[in-house]
N, C-alpha and C positions, 0 to 999 in steps of 0.2 A: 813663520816669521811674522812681523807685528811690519806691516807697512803706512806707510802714507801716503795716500793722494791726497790731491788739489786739483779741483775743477773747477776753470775760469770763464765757462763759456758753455751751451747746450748743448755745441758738437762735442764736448769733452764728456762729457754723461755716454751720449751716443759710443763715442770712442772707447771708454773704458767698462761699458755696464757688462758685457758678455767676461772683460777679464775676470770682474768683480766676482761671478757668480761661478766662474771656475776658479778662484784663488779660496776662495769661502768651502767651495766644496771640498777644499783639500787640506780645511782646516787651520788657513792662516787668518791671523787677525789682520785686517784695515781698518783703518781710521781715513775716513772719506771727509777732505772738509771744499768749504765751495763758499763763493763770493755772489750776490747777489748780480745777474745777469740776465738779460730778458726770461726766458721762457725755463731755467736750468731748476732752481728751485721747485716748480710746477713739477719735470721730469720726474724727478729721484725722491718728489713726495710719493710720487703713484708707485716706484720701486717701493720693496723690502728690504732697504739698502738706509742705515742706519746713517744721519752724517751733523755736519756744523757748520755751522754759516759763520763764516768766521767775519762777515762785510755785508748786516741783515740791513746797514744803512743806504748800499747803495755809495755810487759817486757820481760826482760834477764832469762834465765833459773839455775842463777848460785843463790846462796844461799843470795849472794849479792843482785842481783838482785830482787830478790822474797820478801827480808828483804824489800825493800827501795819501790817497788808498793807495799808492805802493809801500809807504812808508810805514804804514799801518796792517798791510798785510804779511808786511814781513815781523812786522812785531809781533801781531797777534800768532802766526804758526810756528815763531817760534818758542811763546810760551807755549803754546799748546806741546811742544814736541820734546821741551823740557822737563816740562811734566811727563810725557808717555811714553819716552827713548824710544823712538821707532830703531829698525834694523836697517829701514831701504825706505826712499821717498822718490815718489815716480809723480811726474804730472809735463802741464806744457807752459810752464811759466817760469820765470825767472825766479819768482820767491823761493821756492824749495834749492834754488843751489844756493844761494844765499845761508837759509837755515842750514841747509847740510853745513854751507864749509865752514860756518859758525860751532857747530858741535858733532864734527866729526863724523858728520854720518851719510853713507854715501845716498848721490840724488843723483836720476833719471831725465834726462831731458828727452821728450820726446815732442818731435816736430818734422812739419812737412815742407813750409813754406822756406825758400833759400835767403841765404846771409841777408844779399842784396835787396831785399824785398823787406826785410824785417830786420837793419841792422841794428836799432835800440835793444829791443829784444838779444840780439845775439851779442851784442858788445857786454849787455847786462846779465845774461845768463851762462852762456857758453865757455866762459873763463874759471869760474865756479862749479861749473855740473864736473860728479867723476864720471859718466857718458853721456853721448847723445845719439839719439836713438832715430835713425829717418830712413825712410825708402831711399834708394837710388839713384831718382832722379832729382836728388835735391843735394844742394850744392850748403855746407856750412863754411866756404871761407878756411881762413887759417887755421881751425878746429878742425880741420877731416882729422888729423891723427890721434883724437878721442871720440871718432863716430862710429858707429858700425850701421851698416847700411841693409837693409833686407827688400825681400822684389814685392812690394805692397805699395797701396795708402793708406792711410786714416782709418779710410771712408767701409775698406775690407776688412776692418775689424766690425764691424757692424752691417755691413750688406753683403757678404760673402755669403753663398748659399749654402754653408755651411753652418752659418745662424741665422739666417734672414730668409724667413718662404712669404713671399707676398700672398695676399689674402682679401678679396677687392671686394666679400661681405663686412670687411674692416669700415669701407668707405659705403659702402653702398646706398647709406642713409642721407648721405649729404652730396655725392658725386654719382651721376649716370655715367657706369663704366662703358653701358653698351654705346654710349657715342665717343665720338673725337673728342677730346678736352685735351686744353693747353692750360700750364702754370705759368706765373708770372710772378715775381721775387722782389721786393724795394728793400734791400740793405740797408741800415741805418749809416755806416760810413761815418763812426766819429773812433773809431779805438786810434790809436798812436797813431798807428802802421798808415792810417786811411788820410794823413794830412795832405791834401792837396789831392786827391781824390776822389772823382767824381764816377756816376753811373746814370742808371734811368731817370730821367726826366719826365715830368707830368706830359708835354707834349710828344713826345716820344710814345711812352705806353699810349695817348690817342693812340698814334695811330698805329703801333701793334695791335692794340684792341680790332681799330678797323681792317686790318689785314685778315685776322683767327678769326672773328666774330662769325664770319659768313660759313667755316667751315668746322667748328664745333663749340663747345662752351668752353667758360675763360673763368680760368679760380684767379684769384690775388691773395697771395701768403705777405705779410708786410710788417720789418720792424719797425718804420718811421711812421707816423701818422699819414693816415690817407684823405685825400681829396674826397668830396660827397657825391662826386660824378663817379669814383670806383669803388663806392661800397656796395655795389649791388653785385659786384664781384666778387670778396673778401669771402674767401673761405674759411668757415669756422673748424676748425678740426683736432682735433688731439695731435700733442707735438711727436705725441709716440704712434702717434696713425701715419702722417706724411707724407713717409717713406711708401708705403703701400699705396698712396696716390701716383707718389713720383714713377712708381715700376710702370703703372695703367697709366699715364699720361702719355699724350702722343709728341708731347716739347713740352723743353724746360726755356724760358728765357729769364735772365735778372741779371742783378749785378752785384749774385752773392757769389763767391770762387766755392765755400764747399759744397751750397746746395747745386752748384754745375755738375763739380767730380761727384757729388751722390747720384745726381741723374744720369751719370754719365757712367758711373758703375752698374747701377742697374739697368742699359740698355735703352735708356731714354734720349733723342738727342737734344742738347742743351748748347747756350749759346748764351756766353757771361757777356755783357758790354762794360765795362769800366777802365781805368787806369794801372791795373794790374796787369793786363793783357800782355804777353812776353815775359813775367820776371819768374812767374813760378814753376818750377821743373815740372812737376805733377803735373800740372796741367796742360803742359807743352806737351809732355808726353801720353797723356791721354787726347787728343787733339792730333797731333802727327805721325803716332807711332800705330794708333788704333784707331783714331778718326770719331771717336763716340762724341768729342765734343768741338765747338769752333769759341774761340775768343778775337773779339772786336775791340778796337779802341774807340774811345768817342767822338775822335774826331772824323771816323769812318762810320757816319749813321746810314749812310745809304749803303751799305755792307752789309748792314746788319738787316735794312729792310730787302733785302736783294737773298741771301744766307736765308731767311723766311721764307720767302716765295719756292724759291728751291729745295730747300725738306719737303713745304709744302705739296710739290711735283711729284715727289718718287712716291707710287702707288703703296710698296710694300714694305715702308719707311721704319718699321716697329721688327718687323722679319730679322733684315737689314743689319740694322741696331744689335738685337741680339746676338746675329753671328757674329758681330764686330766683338758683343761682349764676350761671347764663350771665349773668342782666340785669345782675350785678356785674360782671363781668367787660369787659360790653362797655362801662361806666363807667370802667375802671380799667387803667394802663398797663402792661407787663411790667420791672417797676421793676429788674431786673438790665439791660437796655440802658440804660435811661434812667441808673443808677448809672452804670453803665461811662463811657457819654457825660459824664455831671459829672463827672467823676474827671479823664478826660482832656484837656479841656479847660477846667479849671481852672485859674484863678479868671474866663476867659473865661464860661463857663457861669453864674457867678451872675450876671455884666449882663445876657446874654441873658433868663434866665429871670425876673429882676425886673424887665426894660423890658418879655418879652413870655410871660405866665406858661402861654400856649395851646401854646406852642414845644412845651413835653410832647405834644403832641396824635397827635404822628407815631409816639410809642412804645404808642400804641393797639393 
């Protein structure tokens, strides 16, 4: 088949690179295209993963802004798609059902976060897409009866031990694995979704800092500019290394939601603070159902310094952690086969899996 993607975002690289390299092996064409976005172009430079900037300008963060690169992202993929007649276009954005139902060709919504959380997004995509494609703990609103739902996240198409072995001479150079170290995450908080949402505060990270500081080192990963008091923290690291920090890290804190569920998949415990806290399935469910992570609202900051001190406590905190992850894991399917398999056998795949929803069971 001759597909499409679109990748709007770093975790979207992360998300689809393993499909890429089993849809390539089996001999289908992709046409990968992507939108300038902090760190995503950097990514898929260092892959062998061919692609198109379809947006090398960048956009404004004003509403204005964001209105007019949608306006333009949709124009430009769907010249690009009029020219190349794809067969299937799979991505996590509104553009491609847009293109699809312009010229008849069917598009892939795939998404984690629920209706309620991201209703622009869904009111603009979800009407348009011919499926949409989410784990189980996520809720699409009036849409469930074009969704199919499987026992994953995101975050298991790329840290499932089934493509991800952490490797801590990856870090070694820049991080002393043999001690305690803690991350720490500043979200930039301007996309749509993040209006009127807020997270870590400068005086806040003080005094996380002074809580960790005394019992191991303290990285800082940051999209928004940092203060000159935590650059001596600022970890420099390859965006494709991270991950391999996050598995050897003894906590996650920030007030990013996927860099929590990646910690939180690999057995790290993590602890989101922002205004998200409650709306997204996944993470409710990674949080109460398996305990690998905690989310705080902001108006609950002494929770969060409190949640601290108590990881802090438990001696065999990483042990723990891990058992917590295996029981996940043996729940949950290695959602890069199971993608591959709906891709390819598409639109077959969505009878199968709404006559018999257990059919996932084999991707166990």
């Amino acid at each position: 088949m001759k597909i499409v993607f679109y990748l709007g975002h770093p975790a979207h690289y992360h998300l689809f690179k393993n499909i890429f390299k089993e849809l390539q092996n089996k001999n289908h064409q992709l046409i990968i295209l992507i939108k300038q976005k902090d760190v995503l172009e950097d990514l898929i430079k260092k892959s062998a993963f061919k692609y198109y900037n379809i947006l090398p300008e960048g956009r404004k963060d004003s509403k204005f802004g964001i209105a007019l690169c949608l306006a333009k992202r949709d124009f430009r993929i769907f010249r690009f798609c009029l020219k190349n007649r794809p067969n299937l276009m799979f991505g996590t954005s509104t553009e491609i059902t847009h293109v699809g139902k312009l010229l008849n060709i069917s598009s892939i919504v795939v998404n984690e976060d629920d209706f309620n959380a991201v209703p622009l997004f869904s009111k603009m995509g979800y009407p348009f897409a011919s499926s949409i494609l989410t784990p189980v703990s996520c809720s699409t609103g009036k849409w469930e009866t074009k969704t199919i739902k499987y026992l994953g996240y995101h975050e298991l198409a790329y840290l499932h031990p089934n493509v991800f072995t952490p490797y801590s001479n990856q870090i070694s150079k820049i991080i002393d694995v043999s001690r305690p170290f803690f991350i720490i995450r500043f979200a930039k908080l301007t996309a749509h979704h993040d209006k009127g949402k807020t997270g870590l505060t400068t005086e806040l990270a003080k005094k996380i800092i002074n809580i960790l500081e005394p019992k191991g080192n303290i990285y800082i990963t940051s999209e928004r500019d940092l203060e000159p008091e935590f650059e001596k923290y600022r970890i420099r690291i390859s965006p494709n290394d991270i991950h391999h920090a996050m598995f050897y890290a003894s906590m996650y804190i920030g007030d990013s939601q996927t860099m929590a569920a990646e910690a939180a998949v690999l057995g790290t415990p993590s602890l989101r603070y922002n205004d998200f806290v409650g709306k997204l399935g996944y993470l409710e469910e990674l949080e109460h159902k398996y305990g690998l992570t905690y989310g705080i609202t902001t108006e609950r900051t002494d929770k969060l310094f409190d949640k601290i001190e108590e990881l802090l406590k438990i001696s065999n905190l990483k042990v723990e952690w891990q058992n917590r992850r295996n029981k996940m894991l043996s729940e949950k399917i290695d959602v890069t086969a199971f993608m591959v398999w709906f891709i390819e056998n598409y639109p077959k795949s969505v009878r199968i899996m709404k006559e018999n929803p257990d059919y996932q069971n084999r991707f166990l």
